[in-house]
Short mmCIF file of the C-alpha atoms (twelve columns), coordinates in Angstrom:
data_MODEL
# 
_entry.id   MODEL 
# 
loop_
_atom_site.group_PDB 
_atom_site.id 
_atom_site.type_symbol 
_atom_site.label_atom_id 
_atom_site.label_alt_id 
_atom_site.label_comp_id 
_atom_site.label_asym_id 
_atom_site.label_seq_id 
_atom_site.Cartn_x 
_atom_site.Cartn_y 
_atom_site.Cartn_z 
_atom_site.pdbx_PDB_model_num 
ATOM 1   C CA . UNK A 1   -59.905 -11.206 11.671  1 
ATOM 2   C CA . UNK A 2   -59.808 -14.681 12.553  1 
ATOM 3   C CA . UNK A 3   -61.516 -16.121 9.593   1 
ATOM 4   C CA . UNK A 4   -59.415 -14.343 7.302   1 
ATOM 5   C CA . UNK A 5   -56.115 -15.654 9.148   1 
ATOM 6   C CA . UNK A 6   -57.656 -18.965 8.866   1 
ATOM 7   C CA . UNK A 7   -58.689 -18.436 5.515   1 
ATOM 8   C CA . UNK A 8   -56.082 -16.690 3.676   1 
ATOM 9   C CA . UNK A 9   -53.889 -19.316 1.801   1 
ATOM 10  C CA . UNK A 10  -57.858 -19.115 -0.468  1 
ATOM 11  C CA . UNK A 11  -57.692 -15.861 -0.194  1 
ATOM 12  C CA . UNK A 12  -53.907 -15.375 -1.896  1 
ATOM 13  C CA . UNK A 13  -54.906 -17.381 -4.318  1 
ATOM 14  C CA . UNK A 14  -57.404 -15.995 -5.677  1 
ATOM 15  C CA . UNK A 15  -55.754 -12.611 -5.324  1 
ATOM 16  C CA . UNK A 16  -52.940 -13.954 -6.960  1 
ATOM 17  C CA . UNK A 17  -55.050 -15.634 -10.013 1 
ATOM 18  C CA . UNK A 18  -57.019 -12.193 -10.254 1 
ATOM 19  C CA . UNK A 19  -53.945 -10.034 -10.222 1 
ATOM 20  C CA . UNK A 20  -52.069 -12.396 -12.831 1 
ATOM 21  C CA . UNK A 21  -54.899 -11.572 -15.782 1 
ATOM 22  C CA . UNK A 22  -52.732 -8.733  -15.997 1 
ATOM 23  C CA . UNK A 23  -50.678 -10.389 -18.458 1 
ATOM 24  C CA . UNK A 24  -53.340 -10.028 -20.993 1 
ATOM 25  C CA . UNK A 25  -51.785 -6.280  -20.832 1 
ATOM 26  C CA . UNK A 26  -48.242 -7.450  -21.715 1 
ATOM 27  C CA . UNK A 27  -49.413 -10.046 -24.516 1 
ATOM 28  C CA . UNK A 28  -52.460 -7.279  -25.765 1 
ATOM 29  C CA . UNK A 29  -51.407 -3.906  -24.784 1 
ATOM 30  C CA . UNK A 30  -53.930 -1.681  -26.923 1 
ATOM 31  C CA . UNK A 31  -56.961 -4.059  -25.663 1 
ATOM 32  C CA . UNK A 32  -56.067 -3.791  -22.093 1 
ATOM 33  C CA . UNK A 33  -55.768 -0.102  -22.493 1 
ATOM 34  C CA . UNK A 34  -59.257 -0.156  -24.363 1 
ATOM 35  C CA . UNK A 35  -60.909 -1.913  -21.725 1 
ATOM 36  C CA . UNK A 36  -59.701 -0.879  -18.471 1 
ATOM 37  C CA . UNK A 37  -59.022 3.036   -19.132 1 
ATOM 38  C CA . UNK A 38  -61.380 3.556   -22.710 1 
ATOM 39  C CA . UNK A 39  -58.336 4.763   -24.208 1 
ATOM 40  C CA . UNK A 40  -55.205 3.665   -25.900 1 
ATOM 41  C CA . UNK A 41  -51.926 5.248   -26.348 1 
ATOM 42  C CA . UNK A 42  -49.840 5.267   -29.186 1 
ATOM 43  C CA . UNK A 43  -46.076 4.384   -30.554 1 
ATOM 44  C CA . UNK A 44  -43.800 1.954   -29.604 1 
ATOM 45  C CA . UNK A 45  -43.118 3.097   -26.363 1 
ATOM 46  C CA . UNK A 46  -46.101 2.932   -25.456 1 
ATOM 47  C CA . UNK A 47  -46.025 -0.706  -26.227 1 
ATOM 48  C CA . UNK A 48  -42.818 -1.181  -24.305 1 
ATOM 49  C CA . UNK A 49  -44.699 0.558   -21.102 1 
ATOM 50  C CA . UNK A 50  -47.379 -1.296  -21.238 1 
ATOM 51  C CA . UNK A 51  -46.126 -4.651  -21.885 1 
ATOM 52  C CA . UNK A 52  -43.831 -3.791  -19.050 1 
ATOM 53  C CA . UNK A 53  -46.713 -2.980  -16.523 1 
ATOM 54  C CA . UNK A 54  -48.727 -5.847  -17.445 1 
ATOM 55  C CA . UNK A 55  -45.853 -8.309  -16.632 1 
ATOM 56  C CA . UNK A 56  -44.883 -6.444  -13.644 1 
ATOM 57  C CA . UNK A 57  -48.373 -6.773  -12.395 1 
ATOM 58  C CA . UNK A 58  -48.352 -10.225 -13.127 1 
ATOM 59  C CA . UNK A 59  -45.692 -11.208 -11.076 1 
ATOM 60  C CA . UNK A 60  -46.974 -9.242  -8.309  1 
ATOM 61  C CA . UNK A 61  -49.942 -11.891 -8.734  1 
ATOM 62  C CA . UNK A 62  -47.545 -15.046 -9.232  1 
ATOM 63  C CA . UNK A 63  -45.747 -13.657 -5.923  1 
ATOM 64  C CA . UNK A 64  -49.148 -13.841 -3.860  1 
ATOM 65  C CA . UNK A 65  -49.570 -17.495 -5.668  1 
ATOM 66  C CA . UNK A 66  -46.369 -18.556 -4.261  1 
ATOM 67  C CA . UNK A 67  -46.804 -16.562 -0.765  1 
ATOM 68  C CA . UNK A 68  -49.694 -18.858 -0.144  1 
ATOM 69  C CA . UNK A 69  -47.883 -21.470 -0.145  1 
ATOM 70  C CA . UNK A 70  -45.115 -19.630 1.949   1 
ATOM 71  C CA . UNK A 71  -46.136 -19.047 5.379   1 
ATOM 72  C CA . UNK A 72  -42.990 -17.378 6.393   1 
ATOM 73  C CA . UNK A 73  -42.872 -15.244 3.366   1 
ATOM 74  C CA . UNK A 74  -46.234 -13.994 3.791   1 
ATOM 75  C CA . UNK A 75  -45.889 -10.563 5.924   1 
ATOM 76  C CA . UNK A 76  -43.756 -9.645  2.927   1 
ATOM 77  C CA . UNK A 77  -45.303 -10.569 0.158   1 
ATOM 78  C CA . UNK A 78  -48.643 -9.317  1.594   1 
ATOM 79  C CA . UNK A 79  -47.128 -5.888  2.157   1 
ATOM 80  C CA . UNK A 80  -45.136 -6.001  -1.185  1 
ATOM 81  C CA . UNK A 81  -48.570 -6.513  -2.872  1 
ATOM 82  C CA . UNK A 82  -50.969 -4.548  -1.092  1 
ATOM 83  C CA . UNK A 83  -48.550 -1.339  -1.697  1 
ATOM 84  C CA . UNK A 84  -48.524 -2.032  -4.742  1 
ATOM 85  C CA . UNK A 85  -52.064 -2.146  -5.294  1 
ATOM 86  C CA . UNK A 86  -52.865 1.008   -3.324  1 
ATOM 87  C CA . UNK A 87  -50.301 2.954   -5.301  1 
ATOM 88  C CA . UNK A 88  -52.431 2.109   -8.323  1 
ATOM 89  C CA . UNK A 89  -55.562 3.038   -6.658  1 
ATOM 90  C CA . UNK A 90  -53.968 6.246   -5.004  1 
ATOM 91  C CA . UNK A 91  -53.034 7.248   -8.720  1 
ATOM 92  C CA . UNK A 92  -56.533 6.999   -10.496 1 
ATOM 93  C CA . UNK A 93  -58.259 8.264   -7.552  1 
ATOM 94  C CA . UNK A 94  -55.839 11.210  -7.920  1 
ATOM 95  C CA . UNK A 95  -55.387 11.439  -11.745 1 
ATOM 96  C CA . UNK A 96  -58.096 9.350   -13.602 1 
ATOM 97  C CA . UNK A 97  -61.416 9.329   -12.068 1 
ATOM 98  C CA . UNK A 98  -62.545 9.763   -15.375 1 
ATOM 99  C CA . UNK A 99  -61.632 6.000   -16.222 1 
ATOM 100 C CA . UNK A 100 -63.858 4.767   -12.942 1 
ATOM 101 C CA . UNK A 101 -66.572 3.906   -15.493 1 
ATOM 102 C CA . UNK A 102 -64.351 1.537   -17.291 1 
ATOM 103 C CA . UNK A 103 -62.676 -2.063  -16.010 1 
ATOM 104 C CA . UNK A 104 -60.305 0.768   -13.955 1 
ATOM 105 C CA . UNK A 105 -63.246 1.489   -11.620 1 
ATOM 106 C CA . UNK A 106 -63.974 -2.706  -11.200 1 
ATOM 107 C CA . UNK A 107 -59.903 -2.639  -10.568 1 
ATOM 108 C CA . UNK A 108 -59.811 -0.194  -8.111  1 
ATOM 109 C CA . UNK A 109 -62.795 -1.770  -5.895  1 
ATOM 110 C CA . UNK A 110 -61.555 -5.390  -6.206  1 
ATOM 111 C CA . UNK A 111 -57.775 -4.067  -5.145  1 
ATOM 112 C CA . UNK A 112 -59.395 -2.052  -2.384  1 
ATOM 113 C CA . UNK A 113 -61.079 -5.218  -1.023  1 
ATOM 114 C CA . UNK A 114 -57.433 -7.354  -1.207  1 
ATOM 115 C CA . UNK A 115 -55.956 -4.484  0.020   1 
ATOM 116 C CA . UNK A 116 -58.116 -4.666  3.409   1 
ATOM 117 C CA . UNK A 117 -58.120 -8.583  3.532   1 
ATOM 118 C CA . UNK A 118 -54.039 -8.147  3.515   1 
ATOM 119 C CA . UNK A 119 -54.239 -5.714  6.177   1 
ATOM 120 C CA . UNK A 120 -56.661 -8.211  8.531   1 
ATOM 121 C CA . UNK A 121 -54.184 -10.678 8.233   1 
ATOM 122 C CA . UNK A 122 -51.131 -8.626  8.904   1 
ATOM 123 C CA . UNK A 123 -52.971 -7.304  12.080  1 
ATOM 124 C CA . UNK A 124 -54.538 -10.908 12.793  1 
ATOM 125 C CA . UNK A 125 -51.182 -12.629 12.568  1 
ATOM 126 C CA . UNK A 126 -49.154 -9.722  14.963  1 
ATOM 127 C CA . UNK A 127 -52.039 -9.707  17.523  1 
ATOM 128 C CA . UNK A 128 -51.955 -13.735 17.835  1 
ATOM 129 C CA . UNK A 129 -47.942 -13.590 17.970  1 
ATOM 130 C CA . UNK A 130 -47.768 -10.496 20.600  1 
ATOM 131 C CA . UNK A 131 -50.560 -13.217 22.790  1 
ATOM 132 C CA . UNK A 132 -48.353 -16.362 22.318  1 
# 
């Protein structure tokens, strides 16, 4: 867990740079929804929704961006993030495994992998602070 201490202002920011394409989904709703689920949905709510979550996610993504350059704001950005990011896994794992054949499935996979280099570094960071 050392390396990824030592390694994860890199590792934010690619994170962050990942989780911002996201606001392909607020500028192209429909296409988003083509390419990561297969589907679309229709009417103008849907277009407010979906704008919506791709702008939230992208922020989520410009707050990792900014958290690696934030030592002290790390723990809680990291957290912040990786919650969010598992509640979006937890939900197609629960309701859409159909869409893991689509950009969804790529989604879930990458976010798993942040999701586990977030953890490392919350647990790398308390160990080394409960030693010194």
């Amino acid at each position: 867990m050392n390396w990824i201490v030592a390694k994860i202002k890199s590792i934010m920011l690619v994170s962050g740079a990942l989780t911002c394409t996201m606001l392909y989904a607020a500028l192209a709703p429909q296409a988003t929804l083509r390419s990561t689920f297969g589907e679309t949905l229709e009417g103008p709510l849907a277009e407010i929704v979906v704008r919506n979550w791709g702008a939230l996610i992208a922020l989520m993504g410009a707050m990792l961006i900014y958290g690696a350059y934030d030592p002290p704001g790390r723990p809680l950005v990291l957290t912040v993030a990786g919650l969010s990011k598992l509640v979006f896994i937890g939900l197609v794992l629960a309701h859409g495994r159909q869409y893991l054949g689509h950009q969804a499935g790529l989604a879930v996979v990458i976010d798993l992998v942040m999701v586990a280099l977030f953890i490392g570094y919350l647990i790398g960071v308390r160990r080394s602070q409960a030693v010194a």
